[in-house]
N, CA, C and O of each residue as an XYZ file, in Angstrom:
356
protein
N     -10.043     -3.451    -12.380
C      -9.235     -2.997    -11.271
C      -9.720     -1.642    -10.757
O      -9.725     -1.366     -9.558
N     -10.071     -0.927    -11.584
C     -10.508      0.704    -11.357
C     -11.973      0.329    -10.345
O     -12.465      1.182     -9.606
N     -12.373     -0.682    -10.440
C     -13.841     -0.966     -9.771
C     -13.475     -1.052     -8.391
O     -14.364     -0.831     -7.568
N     -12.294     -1.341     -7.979
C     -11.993     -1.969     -6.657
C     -11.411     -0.736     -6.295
O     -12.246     -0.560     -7.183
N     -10.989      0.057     -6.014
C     -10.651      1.236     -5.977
C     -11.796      2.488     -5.728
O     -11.842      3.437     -4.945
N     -12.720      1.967     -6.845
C     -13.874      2.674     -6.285
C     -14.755      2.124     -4.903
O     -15.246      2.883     -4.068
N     -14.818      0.917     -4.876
C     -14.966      0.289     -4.007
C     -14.944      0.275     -2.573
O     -15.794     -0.020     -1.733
N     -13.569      0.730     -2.495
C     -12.667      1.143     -1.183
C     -13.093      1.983     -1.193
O     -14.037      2.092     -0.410
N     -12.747      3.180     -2.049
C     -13.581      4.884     -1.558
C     -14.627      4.758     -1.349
O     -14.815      5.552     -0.428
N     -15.687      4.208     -1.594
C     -17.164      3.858     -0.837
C     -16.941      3.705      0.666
O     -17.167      4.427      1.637
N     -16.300      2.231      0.454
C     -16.181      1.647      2.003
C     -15.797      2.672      3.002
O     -16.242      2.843      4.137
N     -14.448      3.624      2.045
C     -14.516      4.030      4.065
C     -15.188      5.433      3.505
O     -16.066      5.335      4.362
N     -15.440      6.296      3.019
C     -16.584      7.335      2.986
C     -17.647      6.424      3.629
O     -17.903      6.838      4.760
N     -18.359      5.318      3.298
C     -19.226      4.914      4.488
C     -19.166      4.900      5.832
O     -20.102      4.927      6.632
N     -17.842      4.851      6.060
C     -17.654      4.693      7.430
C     -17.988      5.867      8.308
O     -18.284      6.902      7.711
N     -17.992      5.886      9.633
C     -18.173      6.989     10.739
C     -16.956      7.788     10.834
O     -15.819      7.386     11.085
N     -17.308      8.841     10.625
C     -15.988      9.813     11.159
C     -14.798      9.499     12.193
O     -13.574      9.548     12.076
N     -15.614      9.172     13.201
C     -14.986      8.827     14.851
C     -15.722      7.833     15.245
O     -16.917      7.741     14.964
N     -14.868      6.718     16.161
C     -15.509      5.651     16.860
C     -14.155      5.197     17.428
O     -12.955      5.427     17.274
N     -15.348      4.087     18.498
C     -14.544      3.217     18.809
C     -13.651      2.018     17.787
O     -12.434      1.880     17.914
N     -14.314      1.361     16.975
C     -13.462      0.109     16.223
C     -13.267      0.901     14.631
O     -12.281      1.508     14.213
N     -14.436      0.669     14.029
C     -14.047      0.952     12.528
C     -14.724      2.569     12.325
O     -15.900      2.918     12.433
N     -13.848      3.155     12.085
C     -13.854      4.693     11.389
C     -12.737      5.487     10.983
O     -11.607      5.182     11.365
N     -12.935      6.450     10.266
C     -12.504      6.927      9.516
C     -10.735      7.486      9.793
O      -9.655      7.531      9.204
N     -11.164      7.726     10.688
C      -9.841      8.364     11.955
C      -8.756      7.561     11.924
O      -7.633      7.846     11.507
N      -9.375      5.929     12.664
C      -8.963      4.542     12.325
C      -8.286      4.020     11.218
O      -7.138      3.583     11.300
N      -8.793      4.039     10.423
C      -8.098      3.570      9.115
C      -7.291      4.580      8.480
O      -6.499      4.026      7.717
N      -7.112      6.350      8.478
C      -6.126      7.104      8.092
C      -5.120      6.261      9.191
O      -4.134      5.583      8.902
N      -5.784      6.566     10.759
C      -4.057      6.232     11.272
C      -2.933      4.744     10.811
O      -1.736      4.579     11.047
N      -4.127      3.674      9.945
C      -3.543      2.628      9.817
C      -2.802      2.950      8.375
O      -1.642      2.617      8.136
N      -3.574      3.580      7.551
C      -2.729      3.504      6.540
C      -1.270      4.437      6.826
O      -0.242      4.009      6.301
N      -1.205      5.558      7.560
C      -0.128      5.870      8.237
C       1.078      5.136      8.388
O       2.143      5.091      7.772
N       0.580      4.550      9.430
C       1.530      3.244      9.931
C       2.137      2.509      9.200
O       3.342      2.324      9.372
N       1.213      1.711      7.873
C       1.655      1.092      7.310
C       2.481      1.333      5.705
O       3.099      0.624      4.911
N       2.046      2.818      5.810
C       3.312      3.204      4.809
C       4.591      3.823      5.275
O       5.504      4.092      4.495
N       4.639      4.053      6.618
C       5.983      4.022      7.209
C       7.000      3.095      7.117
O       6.756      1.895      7.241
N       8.198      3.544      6.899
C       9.727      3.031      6.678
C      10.027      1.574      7.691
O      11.174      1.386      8.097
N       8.665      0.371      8.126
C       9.408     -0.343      8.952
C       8.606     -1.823      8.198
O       7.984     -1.866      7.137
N       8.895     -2.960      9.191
C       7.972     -3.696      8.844
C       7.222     -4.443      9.591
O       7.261     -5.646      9.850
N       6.169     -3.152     10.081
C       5.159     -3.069     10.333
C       4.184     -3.333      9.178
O       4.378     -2.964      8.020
N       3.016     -4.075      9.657
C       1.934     -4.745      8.362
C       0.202     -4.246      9.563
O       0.087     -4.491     10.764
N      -1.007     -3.429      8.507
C      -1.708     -3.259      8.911
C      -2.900     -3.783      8.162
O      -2.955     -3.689      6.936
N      -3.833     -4.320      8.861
C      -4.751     -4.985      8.173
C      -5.751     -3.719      7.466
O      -5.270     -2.640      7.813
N      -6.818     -3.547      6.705
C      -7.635     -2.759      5.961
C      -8.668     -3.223      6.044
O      -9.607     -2.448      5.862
N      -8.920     -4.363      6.286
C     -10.394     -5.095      6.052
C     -11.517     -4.219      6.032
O     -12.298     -4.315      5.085
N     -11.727     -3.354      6.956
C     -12.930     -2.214      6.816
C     -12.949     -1.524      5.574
O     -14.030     -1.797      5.053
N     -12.271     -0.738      4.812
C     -12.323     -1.091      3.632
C     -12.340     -1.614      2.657
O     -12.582     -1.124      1.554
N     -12.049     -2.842      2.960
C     -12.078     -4.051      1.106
C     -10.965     -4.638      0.657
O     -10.790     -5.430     -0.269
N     -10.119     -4.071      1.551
C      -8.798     -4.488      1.029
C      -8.194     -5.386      1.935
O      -8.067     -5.235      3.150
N      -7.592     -6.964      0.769
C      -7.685     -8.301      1.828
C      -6.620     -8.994      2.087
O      -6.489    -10.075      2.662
N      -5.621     -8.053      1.463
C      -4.128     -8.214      1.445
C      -3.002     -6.765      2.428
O      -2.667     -5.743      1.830
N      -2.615     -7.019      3.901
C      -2.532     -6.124      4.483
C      -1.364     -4.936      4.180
O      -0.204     -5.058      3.784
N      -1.897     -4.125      4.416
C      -1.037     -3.055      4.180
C       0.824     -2.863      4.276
O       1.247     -2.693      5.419
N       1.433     -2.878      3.615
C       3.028     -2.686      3.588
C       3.468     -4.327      3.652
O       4.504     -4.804      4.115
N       2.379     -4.986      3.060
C       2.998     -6.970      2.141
C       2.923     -6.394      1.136
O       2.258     -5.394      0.866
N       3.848     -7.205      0.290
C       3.820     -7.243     -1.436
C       2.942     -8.098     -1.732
O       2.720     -9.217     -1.270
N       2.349     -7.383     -2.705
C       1.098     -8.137     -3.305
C       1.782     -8.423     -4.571
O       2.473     -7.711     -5.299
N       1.286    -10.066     -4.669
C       1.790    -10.383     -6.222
C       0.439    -11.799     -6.560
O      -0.241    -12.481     -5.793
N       0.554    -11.728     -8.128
C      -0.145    -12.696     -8.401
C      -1.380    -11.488     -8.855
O      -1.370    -10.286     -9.119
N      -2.675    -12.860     -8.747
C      -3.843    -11.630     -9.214
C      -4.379    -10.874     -8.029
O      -4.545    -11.167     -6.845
N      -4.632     -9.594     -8.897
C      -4.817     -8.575     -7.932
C      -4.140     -7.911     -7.670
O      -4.411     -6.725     -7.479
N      -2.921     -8.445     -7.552
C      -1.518     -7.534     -7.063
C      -1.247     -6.876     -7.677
O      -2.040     -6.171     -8.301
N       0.611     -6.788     -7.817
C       1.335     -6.215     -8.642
C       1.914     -6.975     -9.557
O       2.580     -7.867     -9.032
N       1.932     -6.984    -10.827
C       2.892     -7.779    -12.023
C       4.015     -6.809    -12.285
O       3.953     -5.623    -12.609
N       5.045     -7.577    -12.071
C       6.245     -6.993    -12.237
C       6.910     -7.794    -13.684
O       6.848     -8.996    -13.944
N       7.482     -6.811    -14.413
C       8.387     -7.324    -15.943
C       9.952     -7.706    -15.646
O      10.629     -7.695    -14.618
N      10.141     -7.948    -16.605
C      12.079     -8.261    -16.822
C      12.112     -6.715    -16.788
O      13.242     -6.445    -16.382
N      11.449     -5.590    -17.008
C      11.843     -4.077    -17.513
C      11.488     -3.370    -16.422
O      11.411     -2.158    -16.624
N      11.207     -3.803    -15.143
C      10.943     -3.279    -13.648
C      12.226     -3.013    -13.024
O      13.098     -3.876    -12.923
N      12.348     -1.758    -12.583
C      13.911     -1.546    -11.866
C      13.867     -0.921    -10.551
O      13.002     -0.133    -10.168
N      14.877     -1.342     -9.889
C      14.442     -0.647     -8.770
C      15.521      0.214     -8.320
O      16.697     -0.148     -8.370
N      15.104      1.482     -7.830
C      16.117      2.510     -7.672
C      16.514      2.731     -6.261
O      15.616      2.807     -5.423
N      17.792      2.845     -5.888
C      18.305      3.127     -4.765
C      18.959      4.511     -4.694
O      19.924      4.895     -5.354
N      18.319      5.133     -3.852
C      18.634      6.727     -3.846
C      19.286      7.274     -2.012
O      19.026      6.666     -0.974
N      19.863      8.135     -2.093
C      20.636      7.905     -1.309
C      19.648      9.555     -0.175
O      19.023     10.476     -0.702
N      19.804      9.416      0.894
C      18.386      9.835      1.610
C      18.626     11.576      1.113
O      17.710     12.331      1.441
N      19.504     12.031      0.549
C      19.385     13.247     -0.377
C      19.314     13.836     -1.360
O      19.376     15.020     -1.694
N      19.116     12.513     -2.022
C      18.878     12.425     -3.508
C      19.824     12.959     -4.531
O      19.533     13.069     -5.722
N      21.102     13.322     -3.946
C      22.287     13.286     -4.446
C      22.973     12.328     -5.693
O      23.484     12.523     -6.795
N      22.625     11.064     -4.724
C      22.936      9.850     -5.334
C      22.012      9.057     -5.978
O      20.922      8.931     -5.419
N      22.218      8.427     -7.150
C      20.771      7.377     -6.962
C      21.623      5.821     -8.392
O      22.664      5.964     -9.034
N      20.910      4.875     -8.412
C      21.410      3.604     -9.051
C      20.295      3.049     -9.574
O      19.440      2.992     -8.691
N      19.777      2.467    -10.946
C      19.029      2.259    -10.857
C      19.512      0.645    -11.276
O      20.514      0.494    -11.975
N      18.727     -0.524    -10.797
C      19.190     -1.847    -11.222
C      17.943     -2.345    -11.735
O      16.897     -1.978    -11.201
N      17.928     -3.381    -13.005
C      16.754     -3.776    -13.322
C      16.330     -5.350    -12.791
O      17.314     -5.992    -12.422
N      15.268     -5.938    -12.713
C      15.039     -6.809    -12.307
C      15.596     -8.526    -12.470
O      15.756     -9.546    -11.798
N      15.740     -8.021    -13.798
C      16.640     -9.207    -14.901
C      17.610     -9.052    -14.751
O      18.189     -9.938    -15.380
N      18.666     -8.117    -14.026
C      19.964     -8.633    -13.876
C      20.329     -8.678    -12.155
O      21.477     -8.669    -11.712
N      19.072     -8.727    -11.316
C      19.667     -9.474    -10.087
C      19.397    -10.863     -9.815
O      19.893    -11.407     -8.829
């Protein structure tokens, strides 16, 4: 997994600073986008990556999630927070 990762940092360090289609500029603004709060989905392909940005990846490659995976709901001031585990929803 650590190989693919290196991988990607190749790919876009290869890339051009500035351009028209694939560069560097390009793909910060996509990963931007696609870690923003919506669901919005951005493709990566210029880097290596073949599953688009802000889908859940599961299976191989992805993410493996346990019965001991929880997910926390925090309240936007962090005042509050809940944590529920996977096995009991």
């Amino acid at each position: 997994m650590y190989t693919n990762y290196t991988d990607i940092t190749d790919n876009f360090l290869a890339l051009e600073n500035f351009g028209e289609k694939e560069s560097k500029d390009k793909v910060i603004t996509k990963i931007l986008r696609g870690l923003h709060a919506n669901a919005e989905r951005t493709s990566l392909k210029e880097i290596g990556l073949s599953t688009p940005l802000g889908q859940f990846q599961s299976g191989e490659g992805g993410i493996t999630l346990s019965d001991n995976t929880k997910i926390i709901y925090q309240s936007p001031t962090g005042l509050f927070e809940r944590h529920v585990y996977l096995k009991d929803l």
